[in-house]
C-alpha positions as CSV (number, residue, x, y, z in Angstrom):
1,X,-285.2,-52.5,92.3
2,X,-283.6,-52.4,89.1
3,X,-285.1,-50.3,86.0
4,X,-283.6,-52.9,83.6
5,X,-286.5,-55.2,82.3
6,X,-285.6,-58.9,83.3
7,X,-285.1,-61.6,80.6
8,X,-288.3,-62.6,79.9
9,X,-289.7,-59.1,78.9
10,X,-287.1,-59.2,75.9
11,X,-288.6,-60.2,72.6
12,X,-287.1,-62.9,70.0
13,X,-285.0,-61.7,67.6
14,X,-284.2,-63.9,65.1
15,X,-282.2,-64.0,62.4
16,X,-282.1,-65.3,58.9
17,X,-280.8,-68.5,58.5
18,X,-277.5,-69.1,56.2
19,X,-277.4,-70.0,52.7
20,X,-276.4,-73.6,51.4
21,X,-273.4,-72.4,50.4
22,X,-272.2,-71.1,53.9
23,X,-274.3,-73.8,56.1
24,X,-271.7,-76.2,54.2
25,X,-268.7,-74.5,55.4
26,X,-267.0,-76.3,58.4
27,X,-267.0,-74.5,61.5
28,X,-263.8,-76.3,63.1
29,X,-261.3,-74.3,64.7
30,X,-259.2,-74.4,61.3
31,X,-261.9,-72.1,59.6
32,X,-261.1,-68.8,59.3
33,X,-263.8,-66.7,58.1
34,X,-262.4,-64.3,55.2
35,X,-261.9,-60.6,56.4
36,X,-263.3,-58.0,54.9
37,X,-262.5,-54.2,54.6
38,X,-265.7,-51.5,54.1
39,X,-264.8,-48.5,52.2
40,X,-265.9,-45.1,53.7
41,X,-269.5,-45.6,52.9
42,X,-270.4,-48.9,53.3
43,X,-268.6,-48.1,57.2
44,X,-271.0,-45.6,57.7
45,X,-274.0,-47.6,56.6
46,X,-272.9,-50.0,58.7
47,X,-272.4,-47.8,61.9
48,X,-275.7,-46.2,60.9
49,X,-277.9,-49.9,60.4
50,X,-276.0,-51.1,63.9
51,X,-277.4,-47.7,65.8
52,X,-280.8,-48.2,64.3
53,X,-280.9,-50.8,65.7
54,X,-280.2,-50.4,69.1
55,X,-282.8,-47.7,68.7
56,X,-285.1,-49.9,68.2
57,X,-284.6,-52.3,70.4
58,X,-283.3,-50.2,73.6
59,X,-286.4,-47.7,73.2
60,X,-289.2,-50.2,73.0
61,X,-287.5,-52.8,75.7
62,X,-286.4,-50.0,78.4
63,X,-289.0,-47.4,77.7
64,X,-292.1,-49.7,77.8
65,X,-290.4,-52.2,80.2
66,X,-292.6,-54.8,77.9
67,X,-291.9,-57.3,75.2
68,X,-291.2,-56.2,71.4
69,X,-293.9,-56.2,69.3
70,X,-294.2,-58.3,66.0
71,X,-293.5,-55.3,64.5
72,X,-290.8,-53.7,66.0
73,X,-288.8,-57.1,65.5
74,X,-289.8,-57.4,61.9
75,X,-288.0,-53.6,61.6
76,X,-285.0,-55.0,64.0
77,X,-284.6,-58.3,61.4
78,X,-284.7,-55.9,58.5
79,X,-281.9,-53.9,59.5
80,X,-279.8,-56.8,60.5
81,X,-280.5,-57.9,57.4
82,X,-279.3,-55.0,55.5
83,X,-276.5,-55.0,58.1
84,X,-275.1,-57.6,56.8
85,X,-276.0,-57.3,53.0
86,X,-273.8,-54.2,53.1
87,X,-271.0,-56.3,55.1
88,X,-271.3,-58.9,52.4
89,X,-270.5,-56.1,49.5
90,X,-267.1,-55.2,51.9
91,X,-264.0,-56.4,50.0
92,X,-262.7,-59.3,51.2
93,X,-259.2,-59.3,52.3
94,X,-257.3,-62.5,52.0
95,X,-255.0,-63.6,54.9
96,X,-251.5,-63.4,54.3
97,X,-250.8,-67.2,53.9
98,X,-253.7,-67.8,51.5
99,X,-252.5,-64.6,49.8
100,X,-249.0,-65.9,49.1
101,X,-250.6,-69.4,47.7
102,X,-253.0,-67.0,45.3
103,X,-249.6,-65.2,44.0
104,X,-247.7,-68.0,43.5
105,X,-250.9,-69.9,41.5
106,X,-251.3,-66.8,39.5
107,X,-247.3,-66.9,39.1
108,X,-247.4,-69.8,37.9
109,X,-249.9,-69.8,35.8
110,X,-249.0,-66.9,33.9
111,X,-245.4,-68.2,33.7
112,X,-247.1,-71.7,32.1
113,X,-249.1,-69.1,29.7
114,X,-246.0,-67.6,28.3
């Protein structure tokens, strides 16, 4: 007999839904969502927010063997949350071919300001 809870013993995690802004945004295969690059800090916030949790979730799941309490998924939504508030802040790192088109726009015009 296994010590792993089955499916139904998991609680519901859900997460936020997305803005207007990025509900709007096609998903087709020719979307490439931007990268993005954390600095030191904003890595370790985000390795920190990603342990927490699985903290929370892996010690009331496997310990209890029972659902998650409203409660312990209200913590578990927070810190995804702030997860991915910090991930937003990252700087974004445009993809070489969009890169080359911002260079020569800004190339250009500069060279029509002149």
């Amino acid at each position: 007999m296994s010590s792993i809870p089955s499916a139904p013993a998991y609680g519901q995690i859900l997460v936020q839904p997305l803005s207007a802004q990025d509900a709007s945004i096609s998903r087709s295969d020719t979307y490439r969502a931007p990268r993005r690059i954390p600095s030191l800090s904003q890595g370790q916030a985000l390795e920190k927010l990603g342990r927490a949790i699985e903290y929370v979730y892996d010690s009331r799941v496997y310990q209890s063997a029972s659902e998650l309490s409203q409660t312990d998924l209200e913590a578990v939504q927070i810190l995804m949350r702030l997860s991915r508030e910090v991930f937003m802040q990252c700087r974004e790192v445009a993809p070489s071919q969009s890169g080359i088109k911002l260079w020569l726009t800004r190339m250009l015009a500069d060279h029509r300001a002149a």
